[in-house]
C-alpha positions as CSV (number, residue, x, y, z in Angstrom):
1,X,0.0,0.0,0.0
2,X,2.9,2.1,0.7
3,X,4.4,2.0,-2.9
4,X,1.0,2.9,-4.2
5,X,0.4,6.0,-2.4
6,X,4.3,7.2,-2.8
7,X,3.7,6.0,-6.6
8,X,0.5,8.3,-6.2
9,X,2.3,11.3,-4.9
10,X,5.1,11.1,-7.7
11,X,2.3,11.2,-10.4
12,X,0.6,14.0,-8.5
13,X,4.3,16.2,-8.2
14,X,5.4,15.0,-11.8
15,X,1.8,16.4,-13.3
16,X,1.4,19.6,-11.2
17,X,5.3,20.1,-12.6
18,X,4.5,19.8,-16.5
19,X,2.0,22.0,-15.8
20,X,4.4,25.0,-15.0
21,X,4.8,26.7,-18.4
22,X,8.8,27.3,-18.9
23,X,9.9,31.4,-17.8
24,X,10.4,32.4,-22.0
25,X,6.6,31.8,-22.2
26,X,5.5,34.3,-19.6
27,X,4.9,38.2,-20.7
28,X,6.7,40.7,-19.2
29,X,4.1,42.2,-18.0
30,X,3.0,38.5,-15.9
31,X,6.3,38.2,-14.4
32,X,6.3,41.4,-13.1
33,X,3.0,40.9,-10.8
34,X,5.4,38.3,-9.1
35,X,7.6,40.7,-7.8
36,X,7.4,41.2,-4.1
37,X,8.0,45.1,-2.9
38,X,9.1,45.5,1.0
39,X,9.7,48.7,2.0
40,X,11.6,48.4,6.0
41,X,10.9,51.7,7.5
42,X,13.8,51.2,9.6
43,X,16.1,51.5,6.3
44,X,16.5,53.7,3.3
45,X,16.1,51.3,0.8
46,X,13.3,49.2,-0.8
47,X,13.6,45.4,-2.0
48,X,12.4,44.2,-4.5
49,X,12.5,39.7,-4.7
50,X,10.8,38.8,-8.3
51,X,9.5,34.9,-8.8
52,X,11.8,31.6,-8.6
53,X,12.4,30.3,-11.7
54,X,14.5,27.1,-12.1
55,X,13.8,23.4,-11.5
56,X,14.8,19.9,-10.9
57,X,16.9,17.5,-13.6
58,X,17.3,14.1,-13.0
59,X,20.5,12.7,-11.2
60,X,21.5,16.4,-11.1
61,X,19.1,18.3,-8.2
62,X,17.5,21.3,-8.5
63,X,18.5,25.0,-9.3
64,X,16.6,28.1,-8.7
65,X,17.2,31.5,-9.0
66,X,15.2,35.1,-8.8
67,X,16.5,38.2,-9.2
68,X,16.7,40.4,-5.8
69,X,16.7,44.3,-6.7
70,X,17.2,47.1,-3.8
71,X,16.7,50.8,-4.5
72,X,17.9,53.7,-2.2
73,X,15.6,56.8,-1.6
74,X,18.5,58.3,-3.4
75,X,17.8,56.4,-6.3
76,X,20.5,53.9,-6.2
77,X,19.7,50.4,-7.8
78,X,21.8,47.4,-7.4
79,X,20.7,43.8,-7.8
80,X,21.6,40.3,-7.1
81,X,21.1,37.0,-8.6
82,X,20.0,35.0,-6.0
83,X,20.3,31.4,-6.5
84,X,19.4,27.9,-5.1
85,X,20.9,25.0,-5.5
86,X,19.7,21.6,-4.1
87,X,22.1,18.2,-4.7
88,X,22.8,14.8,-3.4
89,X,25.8,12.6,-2.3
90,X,29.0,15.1,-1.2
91,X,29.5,18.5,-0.8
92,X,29.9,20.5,-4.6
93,X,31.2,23.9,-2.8
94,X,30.1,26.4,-5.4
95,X,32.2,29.1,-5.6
96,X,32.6,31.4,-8.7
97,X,29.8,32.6,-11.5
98,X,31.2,33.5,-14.7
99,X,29.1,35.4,-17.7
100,X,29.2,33.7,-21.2
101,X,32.4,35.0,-22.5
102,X,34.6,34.6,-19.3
103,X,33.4,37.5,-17.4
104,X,34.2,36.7,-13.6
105,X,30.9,37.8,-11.7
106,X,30.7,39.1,-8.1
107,X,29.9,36.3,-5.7
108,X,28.8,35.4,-2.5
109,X,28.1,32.2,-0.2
110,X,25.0,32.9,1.4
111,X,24.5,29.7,3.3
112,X,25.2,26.0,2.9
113,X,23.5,23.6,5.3
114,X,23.1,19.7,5.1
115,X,19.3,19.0,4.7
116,X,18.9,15.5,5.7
117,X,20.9,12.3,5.6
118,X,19.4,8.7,5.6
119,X,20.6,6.9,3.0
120,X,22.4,9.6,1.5
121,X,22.8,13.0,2.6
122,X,20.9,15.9,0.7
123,X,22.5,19.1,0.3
124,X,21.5,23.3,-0.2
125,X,23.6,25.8,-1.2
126,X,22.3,29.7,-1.9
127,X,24.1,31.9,-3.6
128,X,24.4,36.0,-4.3
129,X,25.7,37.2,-7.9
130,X,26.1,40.7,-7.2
131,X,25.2,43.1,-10.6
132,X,25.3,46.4,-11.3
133,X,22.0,48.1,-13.1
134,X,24.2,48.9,-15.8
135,X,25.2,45.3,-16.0
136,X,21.9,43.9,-15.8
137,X,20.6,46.8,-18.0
138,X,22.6,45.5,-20.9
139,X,20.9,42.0,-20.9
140,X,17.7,43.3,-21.3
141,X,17.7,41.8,-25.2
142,X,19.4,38.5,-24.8
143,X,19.4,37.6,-21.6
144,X,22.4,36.9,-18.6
145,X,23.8,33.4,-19.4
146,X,26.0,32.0,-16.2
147,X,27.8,29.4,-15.2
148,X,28.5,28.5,-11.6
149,X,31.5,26.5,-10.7
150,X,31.8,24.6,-7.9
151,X,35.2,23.3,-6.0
152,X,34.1,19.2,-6.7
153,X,34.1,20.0,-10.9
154,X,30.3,20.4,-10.4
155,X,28.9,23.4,-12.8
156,X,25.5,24.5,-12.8
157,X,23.9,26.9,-16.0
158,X,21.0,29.3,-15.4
159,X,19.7,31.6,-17.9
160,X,18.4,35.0,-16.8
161,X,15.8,35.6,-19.4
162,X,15.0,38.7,-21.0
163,X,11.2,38.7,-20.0
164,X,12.7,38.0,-16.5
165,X,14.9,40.8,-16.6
166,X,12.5,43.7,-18.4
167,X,9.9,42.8,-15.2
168,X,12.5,43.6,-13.1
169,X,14.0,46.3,-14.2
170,X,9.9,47.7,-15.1
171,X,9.1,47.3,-11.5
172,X,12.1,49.1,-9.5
173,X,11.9,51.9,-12.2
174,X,7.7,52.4,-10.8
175,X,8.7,51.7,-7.0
């Protein structure tokens, strides 16, 4: 009985999964009423967290990212690339992001923690790519295409779209 309902729960996860339309099929104009606005009155600057987009490949784990945006009441606008990574069997130790092209990018370990180990031991690792508005601003037609490396040899590619990044960028610009 136990197969069956885990059996059950995979079909349920794997359909409500193929559902999710991929990120290059959402407008602009959808993506942007995902992005979250907080505005901490004890600080001078508002964030600004848009949607996760990413998911799981087989034998691999999964990768998320979203793109964090923070605007000073001066005006200021910097973002960050803010990534999740999700993996099985031994530490990977991510530790550089690179631009198509070489371009070394700004990055920071946010946290790494074990997640559970029974069998195996399931790993989490979330990352900051720090980028300019000028930087992100110029990827506003073909997208940010990175690769993170990790100290084990892993790599891990995410593609910052350019619907991702015009909803962005659209939102801070209004807030």
């Amino acid at each position: 009985m136990t197969h069956i309902k885990n059996l059950l729960f995979l079909l349920i996860i794997f359909g409500l999964v193929s559902c999710k339309k991929p990120i290059t099929e959402f407008k602009a104009s959808e993506i942007s009423e995902q992005v979250s606005v907080a505005n901490d009155p004890y600080s001078s600057t508002n964030t600004f967290v848009g949607m996760p987009v990413g998911g799981y490949e087989y034998m691999i784990g999964s990768t998320y990212y979203r793109i964090r945006s923070f605007k000073s009441v001066a005006g200021m606008v910097s973002h960050q690339i803010y990534v999740t990574i999700d993996y099985r069997y031994q530490w990977q130790f991510f530790n550089r992001a690179n631009l198509l092209g070489g371009e070394v990018l700004d990055f920071k370990v946010i946290n790494r923690e074990v997640v559970s180990c029974r069998s195996s031991c399931e790993y989490k690792e979330e990352l900051a790519i720090s980028v300019t508005d000028a930087k992100l601003r110029e990827f506003l037609n073909s997208g940010m295409r990175i690769r993170l490396y990790a100290k084990s040899g892993d790599t891990r590619d995410i593609w910052v779209t350019p619907n991702y990044i015009k909803a962005q960028l659209d939102v801070v610009q209004k807030g």
